[in-house]
N, C-alpha and C positions, 0 to 999 in steps of 0.2 A: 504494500500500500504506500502510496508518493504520501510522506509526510509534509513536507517543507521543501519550499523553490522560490528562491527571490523572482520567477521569469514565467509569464501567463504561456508559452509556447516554446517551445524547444526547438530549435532548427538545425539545420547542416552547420558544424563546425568543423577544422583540421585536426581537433585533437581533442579527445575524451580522457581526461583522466579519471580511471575508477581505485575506488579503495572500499574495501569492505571492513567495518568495523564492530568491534563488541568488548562492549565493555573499557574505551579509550577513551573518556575526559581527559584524563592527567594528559596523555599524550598527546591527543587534538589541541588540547591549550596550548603546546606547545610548537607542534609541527604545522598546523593550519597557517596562523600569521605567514611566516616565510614562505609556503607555497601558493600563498594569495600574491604578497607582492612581488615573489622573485619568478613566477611565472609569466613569459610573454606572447606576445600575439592572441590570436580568436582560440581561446580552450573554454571547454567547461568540466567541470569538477561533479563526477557521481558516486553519489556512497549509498551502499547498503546500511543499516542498522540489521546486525545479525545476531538476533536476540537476547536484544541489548538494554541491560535495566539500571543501567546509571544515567547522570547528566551526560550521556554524548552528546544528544539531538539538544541541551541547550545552549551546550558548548560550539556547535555545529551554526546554530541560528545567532547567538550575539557575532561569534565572530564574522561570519558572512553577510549578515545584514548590512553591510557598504560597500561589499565587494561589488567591481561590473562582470566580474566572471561569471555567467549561468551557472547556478547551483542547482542542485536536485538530489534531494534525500530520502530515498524509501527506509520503511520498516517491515520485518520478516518478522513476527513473534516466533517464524518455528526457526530452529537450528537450522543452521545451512552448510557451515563450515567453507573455507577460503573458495574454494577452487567455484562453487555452483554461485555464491553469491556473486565472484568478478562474473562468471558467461552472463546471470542475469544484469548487472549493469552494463556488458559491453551489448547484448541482446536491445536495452534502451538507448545506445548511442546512437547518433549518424556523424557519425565522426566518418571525415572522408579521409583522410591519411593514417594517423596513428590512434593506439590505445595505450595508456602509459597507466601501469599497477604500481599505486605507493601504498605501502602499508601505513597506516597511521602511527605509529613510531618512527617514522623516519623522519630528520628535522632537514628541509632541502637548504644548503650554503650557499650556492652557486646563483651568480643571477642571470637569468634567462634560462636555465638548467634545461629546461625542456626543450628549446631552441638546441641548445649542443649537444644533445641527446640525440636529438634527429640527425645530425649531422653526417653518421655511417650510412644511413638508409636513405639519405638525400644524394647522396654522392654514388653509392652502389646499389645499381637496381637487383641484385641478387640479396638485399638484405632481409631479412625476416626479424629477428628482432635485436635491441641493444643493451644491456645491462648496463647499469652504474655500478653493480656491486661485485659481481665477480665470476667469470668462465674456465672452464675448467674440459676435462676430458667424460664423454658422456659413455657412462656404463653400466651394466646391468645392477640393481640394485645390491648392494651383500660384495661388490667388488670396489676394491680403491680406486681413487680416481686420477692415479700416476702422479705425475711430475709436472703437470702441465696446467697449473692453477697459476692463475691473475688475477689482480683486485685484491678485494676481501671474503674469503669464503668462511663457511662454518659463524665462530665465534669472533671472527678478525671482523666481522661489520662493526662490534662495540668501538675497534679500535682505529687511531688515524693510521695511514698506510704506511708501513713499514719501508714498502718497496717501492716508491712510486714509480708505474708506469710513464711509458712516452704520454703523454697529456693530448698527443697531437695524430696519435695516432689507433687506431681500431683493431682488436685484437681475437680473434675469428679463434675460435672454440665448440668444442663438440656442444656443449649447452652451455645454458647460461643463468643466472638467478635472478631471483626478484629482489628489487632492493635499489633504486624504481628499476618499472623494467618496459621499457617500449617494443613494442607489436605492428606490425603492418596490420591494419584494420582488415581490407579486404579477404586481407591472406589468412589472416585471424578466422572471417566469416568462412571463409573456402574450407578451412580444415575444421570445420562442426566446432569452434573454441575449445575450452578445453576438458580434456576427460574427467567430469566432476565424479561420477560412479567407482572408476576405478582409482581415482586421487581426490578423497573428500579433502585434503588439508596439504600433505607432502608431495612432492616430485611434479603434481601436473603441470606447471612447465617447462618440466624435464622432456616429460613424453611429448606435449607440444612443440618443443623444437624437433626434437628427433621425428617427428611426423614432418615438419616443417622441411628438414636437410632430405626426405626423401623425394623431396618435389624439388631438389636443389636449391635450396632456398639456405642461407648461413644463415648464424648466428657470432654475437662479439661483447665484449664486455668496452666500453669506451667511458675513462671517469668523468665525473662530475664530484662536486664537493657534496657530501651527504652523509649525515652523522646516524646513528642510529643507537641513542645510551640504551644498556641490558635492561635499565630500572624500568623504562617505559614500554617495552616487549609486555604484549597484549594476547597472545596466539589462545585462538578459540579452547574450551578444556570443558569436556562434559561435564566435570566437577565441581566445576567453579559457576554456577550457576545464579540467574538471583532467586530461586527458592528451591525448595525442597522438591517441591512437584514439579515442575520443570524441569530440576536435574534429574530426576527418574526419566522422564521423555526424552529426554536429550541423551541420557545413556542406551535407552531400549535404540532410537533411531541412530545413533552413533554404531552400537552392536550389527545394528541391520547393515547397515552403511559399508561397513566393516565388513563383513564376512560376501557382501556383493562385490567390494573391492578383491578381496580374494579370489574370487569366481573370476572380476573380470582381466587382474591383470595380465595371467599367464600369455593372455591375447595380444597385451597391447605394445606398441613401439617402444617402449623403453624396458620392458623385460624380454624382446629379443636381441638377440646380436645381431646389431648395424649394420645394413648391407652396404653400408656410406664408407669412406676410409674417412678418420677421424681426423679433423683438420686440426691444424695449429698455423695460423698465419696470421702476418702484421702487415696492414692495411695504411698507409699514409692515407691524414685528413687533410683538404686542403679547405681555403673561405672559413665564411662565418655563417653559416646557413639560417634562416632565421628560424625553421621550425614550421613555418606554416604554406609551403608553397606546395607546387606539385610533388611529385613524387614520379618514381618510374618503375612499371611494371615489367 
């Protein structure tokens, strides 16, 4: 159900940013401000409320109520978990170029962040998506993921980068993380989004790039400044519920959820071995791309 929209009509924008949240005040206070003003050009911002019984939605409406960005805020009282709540926001975009997934913990530093984001996938029409946080070598679940890690991965998002990458340059990896993370919108649509059945929460887009690279399509990690403290980590938790009776519904459909993801992953792209050979390449960026022009398919 659409709670809250500063905007009577929704229209064709370049870029949909979606974030799905629950149970994120503390963090929305804090990460909302900077990706209001340090985002540019025509975006608008969609959030799920994912069975969510704190102040989000008032933290959500003070701070956006001055914003010119189009807002739009639905509520879910049932559990959803990450992966079905983003397809249902990207399902309401018309975002004609990208779809950009930030969690609500994440505080963006960069200004224009989402303009240099685009910047791999404005320059290379083979791009499929772009991480800010970190790429890596894409493997069957239960197996390491070699030598070939970039960014920040695992617990290094709490951390500033150790190592820092070429800043100028795009780094082409078997998959990549969220943490923001931009999608070719289209290509998004073409490959059904993403596996919410067999990934209510972890890897789905893992297995969405890896469906992505069989249509030849990369993926890359390219930085941006973006901080993400541990204190403010919000990730959905059956347990953590706002009552008793809900946390029983949320663990029966969690179980359900659960053991269908079972059933479905043996099927799906990233619990088979990659008919792709697994890239590792670096990409020279050139320009300042704004973020909101065409794109090339």
């Amino acid at each position: 159900m659409l709670r809250w929209s500063n905007i009577e009509d929704a229209s064709p924008t370049p870029v949909s940013i979606v974030m799905a949240v629950h149970n994120a005040a503390t963090a929305l206070r804090q990460s909302l401000p900077p990706l209001l003003s340090l985002t540019v050009g025509r975006a608008e911002l969609l959030i799920l409320l994912d069975q969510t019984g704190d102040t989000s939605l008032d933290v959500i409406k003070h701070t956006c109520a001055s914003t010119r960005m189009p807002v739009r805020v639905w509520d879910q009282p049932k559990p959803q978990w990450e992966a079905a709540s983003e397809n249902f926001l990207m399902r309401q975009s018309h975002a004609t170029d990208w779809f950009i997934s930030v969690q609500p913990d994440q505080i963006i530093q960069e200004p224009g962040w989402n303009a240099v984001l685009a910047r791999p996938a404005q320059q290379y029409g083979d791009v499929f998506a772009v991480s800010a946080r970190c790429g890596h070598d894409l493997n069957r679940p239960g197996h390491r993921g070699g030598s070939n890690y970039v960014g920040r991965c695992g617990t290094e998002i709490f951390k500033p980068l150790r190592h820092p990458p070429d800043m100028r340059s795009f780094h082409v990896r078997g998959t990549v993380n969220r943490g923001p993370l931009l999608m070719h919108a289209n290509r998004t649509r073409e490959l059904s989004y993403l596996d919410a059945d067999a990934f209510p929460m972890d890897d789905s887009e893992h297995d969405l790039n890896c469906r992505a690279q069989q249509r030849g399509w990369v993926v890359g990690f390219y930085p941006i400044k973006v901080f993400a403290p541990n204190e403010l980590g919000t990730k959905q938790n059956a347990t953590q519920l706002r009552s008793a009776s809900a946390s029983m519904i949320a663990k029966q459909v969690y179980a359900k959820r659960q053991q269908l993801a079972r059933d479905r992953r043996p099927s799906t792209c990233l619990f088979k071995t990659p008919s792709f050979r697994q890239p590792v390449e670096v990409r020279n960026i050139t320009g300042t791309g704004t973020g909101t022009g065409t794109h090339r398919d």
